[in-house]
TORLUMZA-787745 format. One line per 2 residues: number of its first residue (from 1); their letters; for each residue x, y, z of N, C-alpha, C. Coordinates in steps of 0.1 Angstrom, whole numbers, plus 2048, in hexadecimal, padded with zeros to 3 digits. Each point is the difference from the previous one (the first is absolute). Example, Ala and Ser with C-alpha at 12.3 -4.5 7.8 and 13.67 -1.06 7.14 Angstrom:
BEGIN
1) AS) 884:7C7:84E:7F7:80C:800:809:80C:800 | 7FC:80B:7F9:809:80B:800:7F8:80B:808
***
This chain:
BEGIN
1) XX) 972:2A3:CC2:7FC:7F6:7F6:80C:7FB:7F9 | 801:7F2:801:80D:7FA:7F9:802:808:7F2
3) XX) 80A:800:7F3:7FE:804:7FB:7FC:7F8:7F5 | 7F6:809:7F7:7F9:7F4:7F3:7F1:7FF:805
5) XX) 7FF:7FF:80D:7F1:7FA:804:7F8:804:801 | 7F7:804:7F2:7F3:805:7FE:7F7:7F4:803
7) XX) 803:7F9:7F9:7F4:7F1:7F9:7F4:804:7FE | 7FE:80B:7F8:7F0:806:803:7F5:7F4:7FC
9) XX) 7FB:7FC:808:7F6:7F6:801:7F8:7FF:7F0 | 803:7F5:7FD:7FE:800:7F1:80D:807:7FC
11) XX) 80A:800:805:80E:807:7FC:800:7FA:7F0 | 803:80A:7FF:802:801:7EE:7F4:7F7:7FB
13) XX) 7F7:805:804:7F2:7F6:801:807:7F1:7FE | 80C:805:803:80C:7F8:7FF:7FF:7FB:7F0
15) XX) 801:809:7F6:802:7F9:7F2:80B:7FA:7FB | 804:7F2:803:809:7F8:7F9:803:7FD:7ED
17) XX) 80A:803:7FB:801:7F8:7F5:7F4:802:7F7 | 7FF:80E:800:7EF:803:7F6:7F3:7F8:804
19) XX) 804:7F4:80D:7F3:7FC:806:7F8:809:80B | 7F5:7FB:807:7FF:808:80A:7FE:7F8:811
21) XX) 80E:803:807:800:7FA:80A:7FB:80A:80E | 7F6:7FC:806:7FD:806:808:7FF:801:80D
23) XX) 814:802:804:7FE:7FE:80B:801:80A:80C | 7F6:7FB:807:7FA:809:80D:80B:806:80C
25) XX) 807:808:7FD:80A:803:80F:804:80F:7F8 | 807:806:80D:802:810:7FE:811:7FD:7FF
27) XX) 807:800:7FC:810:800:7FD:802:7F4:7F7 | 7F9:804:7F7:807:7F6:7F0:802:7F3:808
29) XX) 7F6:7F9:803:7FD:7F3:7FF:7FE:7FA:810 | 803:80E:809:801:7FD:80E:7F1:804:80A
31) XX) 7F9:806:7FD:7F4:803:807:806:80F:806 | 7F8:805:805:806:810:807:809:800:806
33) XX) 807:7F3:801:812:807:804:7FD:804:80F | 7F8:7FE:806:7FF:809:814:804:7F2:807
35) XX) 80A:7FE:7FE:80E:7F8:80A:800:805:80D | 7FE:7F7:80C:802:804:80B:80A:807:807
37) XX) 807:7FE:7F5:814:808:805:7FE:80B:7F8 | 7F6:806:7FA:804:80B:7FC:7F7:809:805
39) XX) 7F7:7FD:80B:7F5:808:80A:80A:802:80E | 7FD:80B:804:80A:804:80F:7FC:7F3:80A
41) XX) 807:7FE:805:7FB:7F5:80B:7F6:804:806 | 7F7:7F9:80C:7FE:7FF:80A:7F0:803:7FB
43) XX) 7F7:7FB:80B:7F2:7FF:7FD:7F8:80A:7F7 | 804:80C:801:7F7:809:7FA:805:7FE:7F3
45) XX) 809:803:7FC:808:7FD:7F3:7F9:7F6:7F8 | 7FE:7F1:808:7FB:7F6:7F7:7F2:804:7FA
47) XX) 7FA:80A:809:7F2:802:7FA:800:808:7F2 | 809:808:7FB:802:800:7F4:800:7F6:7F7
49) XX) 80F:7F7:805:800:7F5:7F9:7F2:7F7:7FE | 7F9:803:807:7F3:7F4:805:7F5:804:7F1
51) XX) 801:813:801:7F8:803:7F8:802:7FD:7F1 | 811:802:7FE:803:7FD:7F2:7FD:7F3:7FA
53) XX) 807:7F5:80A:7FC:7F6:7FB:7F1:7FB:800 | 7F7:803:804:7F4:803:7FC:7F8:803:7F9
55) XX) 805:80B:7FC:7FD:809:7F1:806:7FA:7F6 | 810:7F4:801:802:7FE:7F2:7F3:7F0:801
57) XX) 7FF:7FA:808:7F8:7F6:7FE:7F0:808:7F9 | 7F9:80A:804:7F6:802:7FE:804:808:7F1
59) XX) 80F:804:7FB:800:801:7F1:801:7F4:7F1 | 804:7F7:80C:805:7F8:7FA:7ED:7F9:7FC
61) XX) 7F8:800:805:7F2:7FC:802:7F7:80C:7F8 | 809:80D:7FA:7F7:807:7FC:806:7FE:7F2
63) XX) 80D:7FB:7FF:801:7F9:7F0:7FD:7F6:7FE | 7FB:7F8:803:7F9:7F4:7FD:7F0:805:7FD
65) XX) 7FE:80C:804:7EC:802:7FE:807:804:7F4 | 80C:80F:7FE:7FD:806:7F5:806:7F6:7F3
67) XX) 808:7F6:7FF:801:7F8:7F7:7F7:7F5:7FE | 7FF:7F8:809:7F4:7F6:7FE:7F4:7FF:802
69) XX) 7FA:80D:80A:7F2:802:804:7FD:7F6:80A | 80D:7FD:808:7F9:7F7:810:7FF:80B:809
71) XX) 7F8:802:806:805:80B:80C:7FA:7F6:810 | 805:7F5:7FC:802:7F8:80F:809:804:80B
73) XX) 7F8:806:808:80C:808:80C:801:80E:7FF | 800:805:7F1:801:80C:7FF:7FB:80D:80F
75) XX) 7F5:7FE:7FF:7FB:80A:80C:80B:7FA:80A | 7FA:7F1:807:805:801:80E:815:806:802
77) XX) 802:7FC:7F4:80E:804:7FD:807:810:805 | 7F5:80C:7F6:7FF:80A:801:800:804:80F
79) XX) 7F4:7F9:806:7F9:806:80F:80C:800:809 | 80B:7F2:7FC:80B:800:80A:806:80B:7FB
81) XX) 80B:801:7FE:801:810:7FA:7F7:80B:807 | 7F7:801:7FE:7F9:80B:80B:805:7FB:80C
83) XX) 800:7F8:805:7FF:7F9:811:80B:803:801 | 80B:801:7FA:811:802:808:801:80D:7FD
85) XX) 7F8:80D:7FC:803:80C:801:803:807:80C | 7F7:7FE:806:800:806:80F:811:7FF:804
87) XX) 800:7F1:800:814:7FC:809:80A:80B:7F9 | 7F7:7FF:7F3:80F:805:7F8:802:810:801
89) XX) 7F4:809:805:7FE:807:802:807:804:812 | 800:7F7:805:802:801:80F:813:7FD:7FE
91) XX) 7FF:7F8:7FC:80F:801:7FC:80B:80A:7FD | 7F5:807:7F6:80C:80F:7FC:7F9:80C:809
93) XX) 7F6:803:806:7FD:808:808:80B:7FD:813 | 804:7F0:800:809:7FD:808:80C:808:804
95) XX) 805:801:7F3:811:801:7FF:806:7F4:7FC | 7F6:7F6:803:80E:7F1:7FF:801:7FC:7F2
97) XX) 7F8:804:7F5:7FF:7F7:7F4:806:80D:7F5 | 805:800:7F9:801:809:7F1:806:7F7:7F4
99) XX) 7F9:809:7F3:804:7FB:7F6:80F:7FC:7FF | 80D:7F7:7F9:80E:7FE:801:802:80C:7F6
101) XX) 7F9:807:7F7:804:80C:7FA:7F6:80C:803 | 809:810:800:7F4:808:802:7F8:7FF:80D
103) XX) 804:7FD:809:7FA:7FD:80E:7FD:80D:806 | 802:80B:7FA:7FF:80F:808:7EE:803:7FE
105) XX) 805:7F8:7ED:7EF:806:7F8:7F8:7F8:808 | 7F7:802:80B:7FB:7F7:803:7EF:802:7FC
107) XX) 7FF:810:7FE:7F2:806:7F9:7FD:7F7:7F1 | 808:804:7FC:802:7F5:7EE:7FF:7EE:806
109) XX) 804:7FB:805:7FC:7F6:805:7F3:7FC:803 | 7FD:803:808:7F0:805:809:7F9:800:7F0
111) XX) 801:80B:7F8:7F6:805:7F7:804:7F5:7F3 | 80C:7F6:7FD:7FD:7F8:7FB:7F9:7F3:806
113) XX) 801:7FE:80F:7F5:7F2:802:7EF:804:7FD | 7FF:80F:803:7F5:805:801:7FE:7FC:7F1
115) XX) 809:806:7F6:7FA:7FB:7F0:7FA:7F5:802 | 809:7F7:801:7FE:7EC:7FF:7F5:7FD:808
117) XX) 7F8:805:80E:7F4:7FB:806:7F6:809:7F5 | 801:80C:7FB:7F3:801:7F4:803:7F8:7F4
119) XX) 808:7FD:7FA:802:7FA:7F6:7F9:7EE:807 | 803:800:80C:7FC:7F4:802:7ED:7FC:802
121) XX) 7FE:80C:807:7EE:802:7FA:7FE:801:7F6 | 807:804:7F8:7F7:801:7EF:802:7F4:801
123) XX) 80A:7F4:7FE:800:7F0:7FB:7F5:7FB:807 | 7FC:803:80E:7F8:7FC:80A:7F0:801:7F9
125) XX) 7FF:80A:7F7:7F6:80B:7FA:7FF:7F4:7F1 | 80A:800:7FE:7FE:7F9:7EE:7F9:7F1:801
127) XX) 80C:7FB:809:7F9:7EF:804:7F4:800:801 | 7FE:809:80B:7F2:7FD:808:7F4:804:7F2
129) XX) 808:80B:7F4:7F2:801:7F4:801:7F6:7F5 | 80E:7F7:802:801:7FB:7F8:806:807:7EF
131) XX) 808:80B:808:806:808:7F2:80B:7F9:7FA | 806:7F9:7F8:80A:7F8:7FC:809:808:7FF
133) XX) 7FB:80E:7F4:80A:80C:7F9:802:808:80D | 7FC:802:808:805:805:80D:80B:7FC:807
135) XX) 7FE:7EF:804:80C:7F9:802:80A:7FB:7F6 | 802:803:7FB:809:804:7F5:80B:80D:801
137) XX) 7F6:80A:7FC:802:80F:807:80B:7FC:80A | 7F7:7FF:80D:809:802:80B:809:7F3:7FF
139) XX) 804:7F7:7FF:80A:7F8:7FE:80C:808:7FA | 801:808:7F8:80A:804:7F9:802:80D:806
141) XX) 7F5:808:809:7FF:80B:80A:80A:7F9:809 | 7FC:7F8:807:80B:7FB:80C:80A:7FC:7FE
143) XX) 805:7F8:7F6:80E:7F8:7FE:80A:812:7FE | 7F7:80C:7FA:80C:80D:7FC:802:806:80A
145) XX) 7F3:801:80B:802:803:80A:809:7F5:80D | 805:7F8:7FE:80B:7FA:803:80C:801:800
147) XX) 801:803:7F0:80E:801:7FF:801:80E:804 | 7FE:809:7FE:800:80B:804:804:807:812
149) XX) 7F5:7F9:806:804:7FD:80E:80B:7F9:805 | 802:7F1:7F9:811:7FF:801:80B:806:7FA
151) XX) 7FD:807:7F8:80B:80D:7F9:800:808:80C | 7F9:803:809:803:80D:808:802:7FE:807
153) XX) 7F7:7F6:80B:807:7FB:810:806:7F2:801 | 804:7FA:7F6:804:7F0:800:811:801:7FB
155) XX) 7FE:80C:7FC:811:7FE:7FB:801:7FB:7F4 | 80C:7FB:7F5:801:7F8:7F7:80E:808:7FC
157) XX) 800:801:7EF:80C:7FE:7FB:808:80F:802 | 80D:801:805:805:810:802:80B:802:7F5
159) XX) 807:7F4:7FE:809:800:7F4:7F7:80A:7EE | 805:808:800:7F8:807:7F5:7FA:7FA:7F1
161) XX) 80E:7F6:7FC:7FC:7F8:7F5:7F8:7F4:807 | 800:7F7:80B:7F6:7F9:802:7F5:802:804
163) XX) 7FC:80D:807:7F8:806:7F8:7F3:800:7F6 | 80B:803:7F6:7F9:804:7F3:7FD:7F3:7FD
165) XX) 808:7F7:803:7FC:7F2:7FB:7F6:7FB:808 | 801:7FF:80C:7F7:7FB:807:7ED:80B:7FB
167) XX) 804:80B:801:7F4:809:7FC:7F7:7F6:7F2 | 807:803:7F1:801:7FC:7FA:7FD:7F1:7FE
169) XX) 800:7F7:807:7FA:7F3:802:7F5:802:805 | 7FD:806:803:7F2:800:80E:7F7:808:7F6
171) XX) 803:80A:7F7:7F7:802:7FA:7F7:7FB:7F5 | 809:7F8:7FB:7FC:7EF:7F5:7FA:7FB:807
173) XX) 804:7FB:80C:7F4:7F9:809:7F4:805:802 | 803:80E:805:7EF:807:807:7F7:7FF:7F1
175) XX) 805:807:7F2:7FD:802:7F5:7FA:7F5:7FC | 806:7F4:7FD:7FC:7F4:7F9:7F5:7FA:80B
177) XX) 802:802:80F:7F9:7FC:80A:7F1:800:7FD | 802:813:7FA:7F1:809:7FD:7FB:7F9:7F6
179) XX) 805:7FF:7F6:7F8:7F9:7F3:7FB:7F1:800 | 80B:7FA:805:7F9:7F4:801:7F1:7FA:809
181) XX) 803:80C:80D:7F6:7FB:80A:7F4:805:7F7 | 7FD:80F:7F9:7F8:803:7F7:7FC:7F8:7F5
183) XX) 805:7F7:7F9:800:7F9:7F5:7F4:7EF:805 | 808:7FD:80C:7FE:7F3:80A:7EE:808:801
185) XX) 7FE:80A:803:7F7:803:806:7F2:7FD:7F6 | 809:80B:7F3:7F3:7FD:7F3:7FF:7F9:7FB
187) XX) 80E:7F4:7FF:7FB:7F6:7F4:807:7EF:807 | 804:800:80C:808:7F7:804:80E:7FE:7FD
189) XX) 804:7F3:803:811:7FE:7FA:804:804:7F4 | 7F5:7F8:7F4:808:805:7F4:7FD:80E:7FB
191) XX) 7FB:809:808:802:80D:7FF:80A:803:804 | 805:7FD:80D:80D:806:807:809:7FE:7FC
193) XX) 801:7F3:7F8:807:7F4:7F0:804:80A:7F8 | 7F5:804:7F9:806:809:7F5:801:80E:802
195) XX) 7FC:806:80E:80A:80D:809:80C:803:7FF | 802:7F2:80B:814:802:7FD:803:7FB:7F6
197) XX) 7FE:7FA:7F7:802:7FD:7F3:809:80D:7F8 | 7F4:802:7FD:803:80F:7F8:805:80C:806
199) XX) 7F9:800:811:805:80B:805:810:801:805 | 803:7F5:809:80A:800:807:80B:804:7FD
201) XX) 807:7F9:7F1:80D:806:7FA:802:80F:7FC | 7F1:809:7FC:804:80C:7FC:800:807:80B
203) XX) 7FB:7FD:80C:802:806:80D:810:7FD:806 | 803:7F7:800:80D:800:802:80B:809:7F5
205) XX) 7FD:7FF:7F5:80B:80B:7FA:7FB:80C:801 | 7F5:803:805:7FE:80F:804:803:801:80A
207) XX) 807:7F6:80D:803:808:80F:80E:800:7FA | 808:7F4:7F5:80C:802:7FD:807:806:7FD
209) XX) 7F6:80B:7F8:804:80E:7F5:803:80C:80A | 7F6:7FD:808:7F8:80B:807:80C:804:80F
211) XX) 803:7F3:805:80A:7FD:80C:80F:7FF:7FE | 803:7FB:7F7:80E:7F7:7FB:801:7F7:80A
213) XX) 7F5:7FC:803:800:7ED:80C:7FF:7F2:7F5 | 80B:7F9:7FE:7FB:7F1:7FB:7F9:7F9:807
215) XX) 7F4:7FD:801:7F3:7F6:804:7FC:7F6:7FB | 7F6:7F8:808:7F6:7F5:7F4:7FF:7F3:813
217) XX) 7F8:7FA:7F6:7F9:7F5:80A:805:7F2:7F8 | 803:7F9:809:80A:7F3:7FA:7FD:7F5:80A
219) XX) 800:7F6:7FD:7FF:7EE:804:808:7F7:7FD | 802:7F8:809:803:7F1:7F9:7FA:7FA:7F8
221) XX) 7F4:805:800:7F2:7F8:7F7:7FB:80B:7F9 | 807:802:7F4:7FB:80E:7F8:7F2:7FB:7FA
223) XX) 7F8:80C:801:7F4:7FF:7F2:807:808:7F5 | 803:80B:803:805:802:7F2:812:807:7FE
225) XX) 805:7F5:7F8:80D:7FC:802:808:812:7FC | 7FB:80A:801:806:811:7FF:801:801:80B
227) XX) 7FC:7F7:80C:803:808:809:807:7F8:80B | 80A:7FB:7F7:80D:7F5:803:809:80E:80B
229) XX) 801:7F7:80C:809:808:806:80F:804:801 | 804:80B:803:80C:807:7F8:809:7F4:80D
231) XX) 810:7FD:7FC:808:7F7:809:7FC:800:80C | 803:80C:806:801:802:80F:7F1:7FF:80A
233) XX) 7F4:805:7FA:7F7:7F6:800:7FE:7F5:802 | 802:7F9:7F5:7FF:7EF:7F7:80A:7FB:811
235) XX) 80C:805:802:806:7F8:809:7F7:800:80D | 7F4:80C:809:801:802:80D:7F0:7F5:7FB
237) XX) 7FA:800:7F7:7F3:7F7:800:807:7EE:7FF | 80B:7FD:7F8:808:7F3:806:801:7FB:80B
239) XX) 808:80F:805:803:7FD:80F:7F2:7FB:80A | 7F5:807:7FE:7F4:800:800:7F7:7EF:805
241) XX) 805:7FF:7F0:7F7:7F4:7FB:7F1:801:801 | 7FC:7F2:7FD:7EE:801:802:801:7FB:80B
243) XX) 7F7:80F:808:800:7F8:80D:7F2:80B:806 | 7F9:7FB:80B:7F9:80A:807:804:80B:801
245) XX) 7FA:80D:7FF:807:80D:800:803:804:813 | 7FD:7F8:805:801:807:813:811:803:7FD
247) XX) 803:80A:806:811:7FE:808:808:80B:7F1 | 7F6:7FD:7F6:80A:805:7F4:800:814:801
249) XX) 808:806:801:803:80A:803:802:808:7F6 | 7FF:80E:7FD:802:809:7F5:80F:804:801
251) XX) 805:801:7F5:80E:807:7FC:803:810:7FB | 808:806:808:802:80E:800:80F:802:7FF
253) XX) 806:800:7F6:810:801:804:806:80A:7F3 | 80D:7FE:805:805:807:7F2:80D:7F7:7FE
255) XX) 800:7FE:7F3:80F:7FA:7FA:803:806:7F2 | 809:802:800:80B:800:7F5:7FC:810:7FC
257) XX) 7FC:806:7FF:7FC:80E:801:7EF:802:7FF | 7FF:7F5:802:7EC:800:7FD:7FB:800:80C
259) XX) 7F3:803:805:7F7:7FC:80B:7F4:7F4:7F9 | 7FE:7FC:808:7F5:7F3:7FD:7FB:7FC:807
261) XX) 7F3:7FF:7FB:7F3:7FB:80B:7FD:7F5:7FB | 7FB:7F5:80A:7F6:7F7:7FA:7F4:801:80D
263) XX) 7F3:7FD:7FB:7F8:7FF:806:7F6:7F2:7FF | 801:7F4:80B:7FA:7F8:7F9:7F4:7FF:7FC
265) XX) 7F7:7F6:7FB:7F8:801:7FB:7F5:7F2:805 | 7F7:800:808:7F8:7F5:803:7F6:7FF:7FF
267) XX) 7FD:7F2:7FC:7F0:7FA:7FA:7F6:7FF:80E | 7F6:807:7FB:7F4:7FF:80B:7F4:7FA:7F8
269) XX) 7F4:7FB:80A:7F8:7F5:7F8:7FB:80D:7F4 | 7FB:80B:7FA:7FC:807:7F8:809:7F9:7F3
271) XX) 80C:7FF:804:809:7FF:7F0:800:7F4:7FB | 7FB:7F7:807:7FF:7F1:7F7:7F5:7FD:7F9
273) XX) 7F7:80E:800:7FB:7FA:7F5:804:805:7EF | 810:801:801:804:803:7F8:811:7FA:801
275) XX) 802:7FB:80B:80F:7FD:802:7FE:7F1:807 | 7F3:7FC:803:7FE:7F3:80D:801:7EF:7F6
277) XX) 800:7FC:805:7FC:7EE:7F5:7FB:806:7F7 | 804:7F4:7F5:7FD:801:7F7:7ED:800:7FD
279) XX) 7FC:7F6:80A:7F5:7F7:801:7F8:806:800 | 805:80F:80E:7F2:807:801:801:810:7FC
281) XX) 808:800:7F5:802:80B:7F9:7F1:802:7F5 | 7F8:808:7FF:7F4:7FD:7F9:806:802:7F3
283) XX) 7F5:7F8:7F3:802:801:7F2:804:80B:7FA | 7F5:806:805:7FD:811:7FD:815:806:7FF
285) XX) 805:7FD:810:80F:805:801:806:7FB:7FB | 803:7F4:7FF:809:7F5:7F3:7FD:806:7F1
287) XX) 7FA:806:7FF:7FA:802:7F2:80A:80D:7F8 | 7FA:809:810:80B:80E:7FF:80B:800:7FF
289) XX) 806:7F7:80A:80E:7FD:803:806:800:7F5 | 7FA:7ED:7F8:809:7FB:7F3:7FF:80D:7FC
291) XX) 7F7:807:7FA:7FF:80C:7F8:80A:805:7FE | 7FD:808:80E:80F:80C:801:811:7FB:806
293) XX) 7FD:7F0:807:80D:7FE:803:804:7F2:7FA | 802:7F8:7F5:801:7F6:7FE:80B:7F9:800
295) XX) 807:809:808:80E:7F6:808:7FD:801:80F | 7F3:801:806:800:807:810:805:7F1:808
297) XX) 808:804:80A:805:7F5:80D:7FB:809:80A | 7F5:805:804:7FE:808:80A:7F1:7FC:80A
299) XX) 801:7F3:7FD:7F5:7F8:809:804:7F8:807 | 7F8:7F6:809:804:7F9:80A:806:803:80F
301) XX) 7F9:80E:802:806:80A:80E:7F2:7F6:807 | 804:805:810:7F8:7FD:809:7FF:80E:809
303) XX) 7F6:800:807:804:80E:809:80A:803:807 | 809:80A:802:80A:801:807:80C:7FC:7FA
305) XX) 802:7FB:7F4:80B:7FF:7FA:806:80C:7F9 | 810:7FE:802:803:80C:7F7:7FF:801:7EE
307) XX) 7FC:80A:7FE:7FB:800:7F0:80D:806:7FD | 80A:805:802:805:80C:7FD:806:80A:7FF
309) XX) 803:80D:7F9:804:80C:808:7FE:80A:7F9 | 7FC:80A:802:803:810:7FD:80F:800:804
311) XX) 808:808:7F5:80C:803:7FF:802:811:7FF | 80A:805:804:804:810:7FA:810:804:7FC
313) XX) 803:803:7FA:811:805:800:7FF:80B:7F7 | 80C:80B:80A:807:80A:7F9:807:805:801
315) XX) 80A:806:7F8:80F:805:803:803:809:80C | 806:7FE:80C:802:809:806:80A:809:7FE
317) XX) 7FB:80E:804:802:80F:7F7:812:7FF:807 | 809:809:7FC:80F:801:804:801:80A:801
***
C-alpha cells in the first residue's frame, strides 16, 4: 500500500474545515488504494485486484444509502463482490497471487475475505429490509475493517514517527467519519453541521494530548478559518491548486526532524450538499452554515475535485 493510503470511503467522512465533505475513497481522498502495480502480476493476481476494486465501488454505493438514503445499485454492487470470490480464492489456493505484506498469513487473509462476504450479506439483508440504521452500522463496520486489512497485508508506514502520524490521522478520519455518517443518518446535513461543529476540534486535541501528533483538516476554501493550514501544508495545497483530485497523491516524508503526512481529501456527490453551488445548497444548509461559519469559502466543489487535506506531524524521536 503506497504510504498514507487509507481514503476510508467517506475518508474522514472526509471532514473539511468544521464542514462535512464526503468523500467516498479508501486512502484519504483516493478510493481503496488497489493499484494494479501493487497486486503480483499475472492473471490470478488481477483477480484480487478485480475483487478490491469492486468492493471499493460497491462501498463507495453503500455510502451514499448510508448518508443519503439512495441505495441505487446498492445490491447489484454488493452481488459483484460475491461473484469475484471464487477467482480470488483460486488465486491464493494457486501459489501465483499473495498479499505485498504478510504473504505467509494466508489463513488470516482467507478469514478476513470470509469477514467481508458476511458483512456483505448483512448489507445484502438491510437493503433488501430497508434498515437505514443497519446501513449505517455497517458502513462504518467496513470502512474499519479496511483499514485494518490494509494495516496487515497492504503494507504502509515502517518509519516509527510516521507512523504515529500516519496512525493518528486515520483515526480523526475513521472517528469523525463515525459521527458524522450517524448524525447524516438522524437528522441530515445540518445535523452532521453541527457534529463536526462542536465535535471535531475537541477530538483533535484529544488525539493531540493523547499522541503528541500535530493534526487538523485544511483547504484553500476554509469554512472555518482555525483550521488555516500550518506553512508546509498551505505550500503542498498551492502547489495543488483547484483542480480535480485524479493524479493527486498522498505525502509521507520526513523533513527537518519531523515526519508528515498529508492525506488528500476529495469531494464526492454526498458532500455538496454542503460544499456544492451555491444554488443547490438547500435553505435549511445555508441557514446552518451562516450560523456556525460566517466567514465559510467552502462551496462551489463539483465531484471529484480536490477539497483538501488531512494533515499529521511529529518530532522524530533521536
Amino acid at each position: 500500500m503506497s504510504t498514507g493510503r487509507y481514503n476510508l470511503a467517506l475518508l474522514a467522512a472526509a471532514v473539511l474545515g468544521g464542514g462535512v465533505a464526503l468523500g467516498i475513497s479508501h486512502a484519504t481522498g483516493q478510493g481503496h488504494g488497489h493499484d494494479a502495480a501493487e497486486v503480483a502480476s499475472g492473471e490470478p493476481a488481477s483477480a484480487i485486484r478485480d475483487e478490491m476494486q469492486a468492493l471499493q465501488v460497491a462501498y463507495d454505493r453503500l455510502g451514499r444509502a448510508a448518508v443519503l438514503g439512495d441505495t441505487t445499485g446498492l445490491v447489484e454492487s454488493f452481488h459483484a463482490v460475491h461473484a469475484r470470490k471464487a477467482a480470488t480464492e483460486a488465486a491464493l489456493a494457486s501459489g501465483a497471487a499473495r498479499p505485498p505484506l504478510n504473504g505467509d498469513q494466508l489463513e488470516a487473509f482467507k478469514a478476513r475475505d470470509e469477514a467481508f462476504h458476511a458483512s456483505i450479506e448483512a448489507v445484502l439483508h438491510a437493503a433488501e429490509s430497508g434498515d437505514a440504521a443497519e446501513l449505517r452500522r455497517l458502513h462504518v463496520e467496513l470502512g474499519d475493517a479496511c483499514v485494518g486489512c490494509h494495516a496487515q497485508f497492504r503494507g504502509g508506514v515502517t518509519d516509527p514517527a510516521l507512523a504515529r502520524a500516519d496512525a493518528a490521522a486515520t483515526r480523526l478520519a475513521v472517528t469523525l467519519r463515525a459521527r458524522v455518517v450517524e448524525e447524516m443518518g438522524k437528522g441530515g446535513p445540518p445535523a452532521a453541521i453541527r457534529a463536526c461543529s462542536e465535535e471535531a476540534p475537541a477530538l483533535a486535541a484529544t488525539i493531540r494530548s493523547e499522541t503528541g501528533v500535530e493534526l487538523g483538516r485544511t483547504s484553500l476554501r476554509l469554512r472555518n478559518p482555525a483550521n488555516a493550514a500550518p506553512e508546509w501544508v498551505d505550500a503542498w495545497l498551492r502547489e495543488q491548486g483547484e483542480r480535480p483530485a485524479a493524479g493527486v497523491s498522498p505525502v509521507a516524508t520526513v523533513v527537518d526532524g519531523k515526519a508528515r503526512v498529508i492525506k488528500p481529501i476529495i469531494v464526492d456527490t454526498p458532500c455538496l450538499a454542503c460544499h456544492g453551488s451555491p444554488d443547490t445548497i438547500s435553505p435549511e444548509v445555508r441557514s446552518e452554515l451562516a450560523a456556525r461559519y460566517p466567514a465559510d469559502a467552502a462551496i462551489g466543489y463539483a465531484t471529484g475535485d480536490l477539497r483538501g487535506a488531512l494533515w499529521a506531524e511529529v518530532a522524530v524521536a533521536r
